[in-house]
C-alpha positions in Angstrom: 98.2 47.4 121.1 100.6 47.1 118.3 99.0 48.2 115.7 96.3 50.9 114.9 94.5 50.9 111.1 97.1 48.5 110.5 100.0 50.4 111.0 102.5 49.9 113.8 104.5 52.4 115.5 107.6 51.9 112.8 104.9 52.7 110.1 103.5 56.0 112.1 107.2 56.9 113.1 108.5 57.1 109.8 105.3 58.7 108.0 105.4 61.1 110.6 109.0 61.8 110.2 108.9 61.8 106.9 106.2 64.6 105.9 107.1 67.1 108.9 110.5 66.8 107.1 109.1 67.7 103.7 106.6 70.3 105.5 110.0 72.1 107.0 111.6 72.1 103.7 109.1 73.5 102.1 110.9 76.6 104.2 114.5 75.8 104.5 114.9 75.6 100.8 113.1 78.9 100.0 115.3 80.8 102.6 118.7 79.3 101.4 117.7 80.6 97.9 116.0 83.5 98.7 118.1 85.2 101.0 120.9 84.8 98.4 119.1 86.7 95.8 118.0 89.5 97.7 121.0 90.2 98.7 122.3 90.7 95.1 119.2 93.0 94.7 120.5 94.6 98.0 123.8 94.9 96.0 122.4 96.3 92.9 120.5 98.9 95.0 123.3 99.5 96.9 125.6 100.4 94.0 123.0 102.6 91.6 121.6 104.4 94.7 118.0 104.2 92.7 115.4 104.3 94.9 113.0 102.2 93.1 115.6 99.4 93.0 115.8 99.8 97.1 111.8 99.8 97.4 111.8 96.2 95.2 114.8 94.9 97.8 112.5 95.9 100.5 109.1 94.6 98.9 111.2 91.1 98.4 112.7 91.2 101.7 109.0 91.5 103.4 108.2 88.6 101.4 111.5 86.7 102.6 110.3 87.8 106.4 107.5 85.8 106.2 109.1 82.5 104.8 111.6 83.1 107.8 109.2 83.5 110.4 106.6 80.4 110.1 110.0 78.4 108.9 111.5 79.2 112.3 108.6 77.4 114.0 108.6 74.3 111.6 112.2 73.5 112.6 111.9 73.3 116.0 109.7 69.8 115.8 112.6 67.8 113.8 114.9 67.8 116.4 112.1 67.3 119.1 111.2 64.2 117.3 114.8 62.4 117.4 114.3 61.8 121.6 110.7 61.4 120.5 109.7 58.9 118.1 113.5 57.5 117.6 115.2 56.8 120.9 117.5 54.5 120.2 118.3 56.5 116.9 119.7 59.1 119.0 121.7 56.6 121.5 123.5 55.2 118.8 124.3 58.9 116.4 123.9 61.7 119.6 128.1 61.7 119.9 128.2 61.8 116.2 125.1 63.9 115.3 125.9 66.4 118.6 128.5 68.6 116.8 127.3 69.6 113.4 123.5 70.3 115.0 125.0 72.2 117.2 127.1 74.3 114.8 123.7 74.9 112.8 122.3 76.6 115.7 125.3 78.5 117.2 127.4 79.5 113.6 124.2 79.8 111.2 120.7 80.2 112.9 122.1 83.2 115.3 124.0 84.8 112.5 120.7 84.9 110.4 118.3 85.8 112.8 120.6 88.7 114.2 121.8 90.5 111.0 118.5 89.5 109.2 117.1 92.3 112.4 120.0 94.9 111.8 119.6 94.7 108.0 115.2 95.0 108.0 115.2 97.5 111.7 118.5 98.8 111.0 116.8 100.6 107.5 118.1 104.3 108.4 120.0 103.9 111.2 123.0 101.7 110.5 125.4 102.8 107.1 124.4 101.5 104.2 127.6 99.6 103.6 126.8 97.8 107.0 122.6 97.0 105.8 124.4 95.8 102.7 126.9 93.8 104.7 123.9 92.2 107.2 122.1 91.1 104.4 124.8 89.1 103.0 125.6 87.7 106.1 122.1 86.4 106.3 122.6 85.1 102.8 126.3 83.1 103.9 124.5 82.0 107.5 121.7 80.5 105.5 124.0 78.1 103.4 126.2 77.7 106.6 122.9 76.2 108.1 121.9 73.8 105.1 126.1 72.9 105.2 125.5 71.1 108.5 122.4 69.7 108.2 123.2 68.1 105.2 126.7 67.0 106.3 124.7 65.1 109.7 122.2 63.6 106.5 124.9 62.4 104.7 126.9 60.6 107.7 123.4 58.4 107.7 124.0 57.4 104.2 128.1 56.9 104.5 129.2 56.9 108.0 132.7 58.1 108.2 135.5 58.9 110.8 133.8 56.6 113.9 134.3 53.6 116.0 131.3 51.4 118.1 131.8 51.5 121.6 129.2 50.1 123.7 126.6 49.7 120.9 127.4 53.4 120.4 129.2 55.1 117.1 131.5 57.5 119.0 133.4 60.4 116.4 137.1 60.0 116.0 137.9 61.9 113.1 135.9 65.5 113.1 137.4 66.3 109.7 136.5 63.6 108.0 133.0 63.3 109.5 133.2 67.3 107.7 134.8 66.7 104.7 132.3 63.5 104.2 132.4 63.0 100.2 128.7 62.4 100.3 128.1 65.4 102.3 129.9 67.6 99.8 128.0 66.3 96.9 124.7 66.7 99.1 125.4 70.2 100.0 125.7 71.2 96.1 122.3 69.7 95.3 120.6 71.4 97.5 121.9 74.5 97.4 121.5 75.2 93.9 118.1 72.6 94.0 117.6 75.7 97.0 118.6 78.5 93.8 116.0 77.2 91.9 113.1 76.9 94.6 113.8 81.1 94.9 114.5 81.8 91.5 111.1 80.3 90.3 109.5 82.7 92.3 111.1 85.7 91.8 110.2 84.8 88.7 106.8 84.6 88.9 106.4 87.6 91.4 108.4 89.7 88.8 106.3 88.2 85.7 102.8 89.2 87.0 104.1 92.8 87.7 105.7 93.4 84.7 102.5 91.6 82.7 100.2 94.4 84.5 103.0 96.8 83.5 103.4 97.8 87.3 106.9 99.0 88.1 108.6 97.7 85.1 111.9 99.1 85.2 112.4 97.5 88.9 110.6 94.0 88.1 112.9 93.9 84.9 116.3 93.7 87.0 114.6 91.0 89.4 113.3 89.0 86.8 117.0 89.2 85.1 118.3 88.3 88.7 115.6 85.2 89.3 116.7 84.1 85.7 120.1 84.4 86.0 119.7 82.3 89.9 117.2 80.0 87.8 119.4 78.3 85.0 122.5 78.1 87.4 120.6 76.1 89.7 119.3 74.2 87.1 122.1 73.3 85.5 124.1 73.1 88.9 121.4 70.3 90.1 121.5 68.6 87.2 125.4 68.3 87.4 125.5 67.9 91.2 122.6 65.5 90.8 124.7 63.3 88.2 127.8 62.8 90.7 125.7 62.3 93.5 124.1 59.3 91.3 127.0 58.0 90.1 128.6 57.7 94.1 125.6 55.7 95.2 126.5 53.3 92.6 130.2 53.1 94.8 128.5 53.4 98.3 124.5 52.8 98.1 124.7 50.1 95.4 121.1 49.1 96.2 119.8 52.6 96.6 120.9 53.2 92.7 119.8 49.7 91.8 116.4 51.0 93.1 116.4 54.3 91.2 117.0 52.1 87.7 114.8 49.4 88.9 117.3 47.0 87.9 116.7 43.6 89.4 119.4 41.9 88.2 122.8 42.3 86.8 122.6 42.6 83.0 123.9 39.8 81.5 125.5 41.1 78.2 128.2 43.9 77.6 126.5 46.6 78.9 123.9 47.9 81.0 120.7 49.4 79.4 118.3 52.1 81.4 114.7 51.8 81.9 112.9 55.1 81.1 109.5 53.3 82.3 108.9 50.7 84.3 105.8 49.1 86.7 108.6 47.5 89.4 107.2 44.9 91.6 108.7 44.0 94.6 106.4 40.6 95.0 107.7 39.6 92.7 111.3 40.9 92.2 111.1 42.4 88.5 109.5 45.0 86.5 106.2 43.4 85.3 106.4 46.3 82.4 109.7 48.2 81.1 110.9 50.5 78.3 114.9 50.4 78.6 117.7 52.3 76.5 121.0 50.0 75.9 123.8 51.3 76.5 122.3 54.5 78.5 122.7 52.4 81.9 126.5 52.5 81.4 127.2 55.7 80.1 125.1 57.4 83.4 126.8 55.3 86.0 130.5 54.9 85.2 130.8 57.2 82.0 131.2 54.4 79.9 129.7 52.4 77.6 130.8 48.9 79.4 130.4 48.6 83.1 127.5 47.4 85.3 125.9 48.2 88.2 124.7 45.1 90.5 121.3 43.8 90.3 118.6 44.1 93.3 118.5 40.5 93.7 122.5 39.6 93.7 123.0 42.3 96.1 119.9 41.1 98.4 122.2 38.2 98.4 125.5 39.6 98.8 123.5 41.7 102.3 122.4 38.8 103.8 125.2 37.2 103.5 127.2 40.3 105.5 124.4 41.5 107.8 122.6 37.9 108.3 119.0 37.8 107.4 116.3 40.1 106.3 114.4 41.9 103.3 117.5 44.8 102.1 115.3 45.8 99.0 113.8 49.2 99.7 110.3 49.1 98.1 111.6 50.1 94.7 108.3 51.7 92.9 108.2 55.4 95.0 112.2 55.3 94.9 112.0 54.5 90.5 109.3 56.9 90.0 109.9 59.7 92.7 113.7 59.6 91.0 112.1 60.1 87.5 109.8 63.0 88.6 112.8 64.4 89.9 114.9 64.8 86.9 111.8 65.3 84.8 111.5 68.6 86.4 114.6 69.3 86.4 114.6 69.5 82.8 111.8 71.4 82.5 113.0 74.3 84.5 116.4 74.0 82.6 114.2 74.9 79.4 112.4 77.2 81.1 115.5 79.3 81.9 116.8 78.8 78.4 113.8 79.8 76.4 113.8 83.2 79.1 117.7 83.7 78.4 116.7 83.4 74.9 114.1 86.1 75.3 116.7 88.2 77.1 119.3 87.9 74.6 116.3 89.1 72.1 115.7 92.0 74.0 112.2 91.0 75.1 112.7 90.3 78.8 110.4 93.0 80.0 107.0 91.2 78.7 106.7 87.7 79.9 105.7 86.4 76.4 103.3 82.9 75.6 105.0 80.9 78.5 103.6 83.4 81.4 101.0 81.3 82.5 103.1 78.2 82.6 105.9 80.8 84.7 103.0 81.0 87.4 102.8 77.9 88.0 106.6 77.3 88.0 107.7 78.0 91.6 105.6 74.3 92.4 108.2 72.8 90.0 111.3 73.0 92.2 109.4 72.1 95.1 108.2 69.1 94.0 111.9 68.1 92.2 113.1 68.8 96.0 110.2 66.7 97.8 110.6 63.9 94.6 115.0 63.1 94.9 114.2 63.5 99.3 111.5 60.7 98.9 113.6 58.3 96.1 116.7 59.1 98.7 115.4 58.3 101.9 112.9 55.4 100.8 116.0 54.2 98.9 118.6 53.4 101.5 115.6 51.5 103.7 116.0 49.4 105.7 118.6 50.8 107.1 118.5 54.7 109.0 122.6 54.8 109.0 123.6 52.7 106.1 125.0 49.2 107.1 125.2 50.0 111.0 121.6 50.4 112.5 117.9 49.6 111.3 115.2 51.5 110.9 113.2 48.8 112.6 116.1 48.8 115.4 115.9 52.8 115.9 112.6 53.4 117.3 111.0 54.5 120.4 108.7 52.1 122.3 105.9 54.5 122.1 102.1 53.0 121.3 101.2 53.0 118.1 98.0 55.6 119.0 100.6 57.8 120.8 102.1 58.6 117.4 98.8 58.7 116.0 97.9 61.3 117.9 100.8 63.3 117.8 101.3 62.9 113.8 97.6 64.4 113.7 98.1 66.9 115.8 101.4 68.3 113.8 99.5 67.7 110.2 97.1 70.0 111.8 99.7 72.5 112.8 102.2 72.5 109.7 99.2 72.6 107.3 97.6 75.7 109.1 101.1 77.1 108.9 101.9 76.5 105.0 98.2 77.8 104.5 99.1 81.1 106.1 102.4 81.2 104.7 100.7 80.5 101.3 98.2 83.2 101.8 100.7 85.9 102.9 103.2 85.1 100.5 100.7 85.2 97.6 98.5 88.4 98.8 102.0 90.5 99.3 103.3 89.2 96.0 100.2 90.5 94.2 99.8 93.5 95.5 103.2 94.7 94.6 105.0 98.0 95.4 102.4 99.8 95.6 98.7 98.8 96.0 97.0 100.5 98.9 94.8 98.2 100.2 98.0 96.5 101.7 100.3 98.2 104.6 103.8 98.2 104.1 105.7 96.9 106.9 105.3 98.6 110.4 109.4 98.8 110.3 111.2 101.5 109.0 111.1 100.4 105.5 110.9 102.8 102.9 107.5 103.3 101.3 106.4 101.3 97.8 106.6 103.8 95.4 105.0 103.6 91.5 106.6 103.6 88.5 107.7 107.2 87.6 106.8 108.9 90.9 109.8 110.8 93.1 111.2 109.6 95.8 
């Protein structure tokens, strides 16, 4: 059977891959982010010795717990499904891929997990300078973790410091493979697209208190501590997310062709950008487009006169280098997935400016006319995150290491209704595992510092106190 509903095992494979990824980093991203600002709470507490300002470290640390927890368990598949579902993915990358995975797991997932337990169980026992110390060490193993991930990612997209041997890409240069340019400008994406995803929700947990005047004093400094996280990470992604564009025009070319929906190479001068488009890849041009002149240009080279290379010259150019095939990624997810990216983006950077406005106005403590839209906002950096992974990966397709193996070429020989059944079976698991991390994130959020129809922690954790009563 080689195909089930239509689909073959290449169709199942990637779908499969695909949405367990996003499913994990619905996790990973909260953690990196997170684990950063508590520890500046931790800090703040540290420093003033105020009670109340420990309590709210704790009451977001129990919130961080249970991100960490069910993210632990989401992890685990990805690696699983490399020998799984992409065999020959793993032959050809395992010498290359070996060494930064491992890394992840020895220099950053044990470094978390162990001080993460001597700064929550150590509460009391250890000095304080040492809880404060754990806490950042969870913080620096957390962006340690996302460092190598990202820099194995970005060896897909431009493979550096290798030979073939035996149908094999076999490291020769570690440092290079490290210092990967594309890697680097990775890495700042996500870790302040990571700032955001954190900040967003502080935020909001910090905006519902301080609406229900509950704790206000405390909810104050962590809504000044989200905000502050919140417009550097949006003006960090934004910036990262420029660079990182402008590169793929240098070592993607079709990837950023893709993101523009540009077809063909402008003819004139310049190059204009399309701000909407209906791309069609039947029939190789936008049946529909609104462009800018000029704009094109000025985005990719910082001019007003150079031009990128059209989807249909460079389909030539590849089959010309890598012999036949299709090499045009289906272009309408990458265009629009790109689009909702930055889209959001903008809209959290004006979110943080309007709050900084607020702040500077001495109105921070009440959440003002935008509160209900600041609920809502921890979905934006999510979806901005899910949005530039979908244009990114669906943008360098075919190819699963750019100009050296297929996707077509890097998958098991597993029956279609094998993956099937296994992408059911992990839909079933990671959904029942966001909805319990939704529910437990949202119930503990709500009920604050001290609402007694929740426990606190079973750890030694200092009890939730209200606003004016003693320690």
């Amino acid at each position: 059977m080689n195909e089930i509903f239509g689909l073959s095992t290449l169709d199942l494979s990637r779908f499969q891959f695909a949405t367990t990824s996003i499913f994990h980093y619905f996790f990973v991203a909260f953690t990196v982010g997170f684990s950063l600002i508590i520890a500046v709470l931790q800090t703040l507490a540290h420093r003033s010795g105020d009670p109340k300002l420990e309590n709210l470290t704790r009451f977001f640390g129990h919130l961080f717990f249970i991100n960490f927890a069910v993210g632990v368990v989401t992890g685990i598949v990805q690696e699983f499904q490399f020998g799984m579902n992409w065999q020959s993915f793993s032959n050809f990358v395992g010498n290359i891929f070996g060494v930064p995975l491992a890394l992840e797991v020895l220099m950053a997932f044990f470094l978390e997990s162990t001080f993460l337990g001597l700064w929550w169980f150590g509460k009391g026992r250890l000095p304080a300078w040492a809880s404060l110390a754990s806490i950042w060490i969870v913080a620096v193993g957390t962006t340690i973790s996302a460092f190598w991930i990202i820099i194995a990612n970005a060896w897909m997209q431009h493979p550096v410091g290798y030979t073939l041997k035996n149908g094999r890409a076999i490291m020769t240069d570690a440092w290079a493979v490290v210092t990967n340019p594309k890697g680097l400008e990775w890495f700042a994406h996500l870790w302040t697209g990571s700032l955001t995803v954190a900040a967003f929700f502080v935020l909001a947990v910090s905006a519902y208190h301080l609406r229900r005047r509950h704790n206000v004093s405390a909810f104050t400094i962590s809504f000044k501590v989200a905000l502050v996280a919140a417009l550097v990470g949006s003006v960090g992604v934004t910036a990262a997310g420029h660079v990182q564009g402008q590169s793929a025009v240098r070592d993607q070319p079709m990837k950023y062709a893709a993101f523009s929906a540009l077809w063909n190479t402008p003819e004139g001068s310049t190059m204009p950008e399309s701000l909407v488009a209906l791309p069609s890849n039947a029939e190789r041009d936008n049946r529909f487009e609104i462009s800018v002149p000029y704009l094109g240009s000025f985005l990719a080279f910082n001019n007003l006169h150079e031009k990128a290379r059209g989807l249909n010259q460079l389909q030539a150019e590849y089959t010309a280098r890598y012999g036949p095939g299709n090499y045009i990624p289906y272009v309408w997810p990458v265009y629009w997935a790109f689009r909702v990216m930055v889209g959001l983006g903008g809209v959290m950077l004006l979110v943080s400016l309007y709050y900084m406005w607020r702040w500077r106005m001495g109105r921070l403590d009440r959440p003002g006319r935008l509160y209900p839209l600041l609920l809502v906002m921890p979905l934006a950096p999510h979806l901005a995150n899910f949005s530039g992974w979908i244009a990114t990966e669906m943008g360098r397709q075919p190819w699963v290491v750019q100009g050296l193996l297929r996707t077509a070429d890097a998958v098991s020989a597993l029956s279609p209704l094998t993956v099937l059944l296994s992408l059911v079976a992990f839909w079933l698991v990671y959904l029942t595992l966001i909805g319990l991390d939704v529910f437990l994130l949202t119930r503990t959020a709500r009920a604050g510092m001290h609402d007694p129809d929740v426990e606190t922690p079973s750890v030694p954790a200092p009890v939730y106190l209200p606003e004016g009563a003693a320690p």
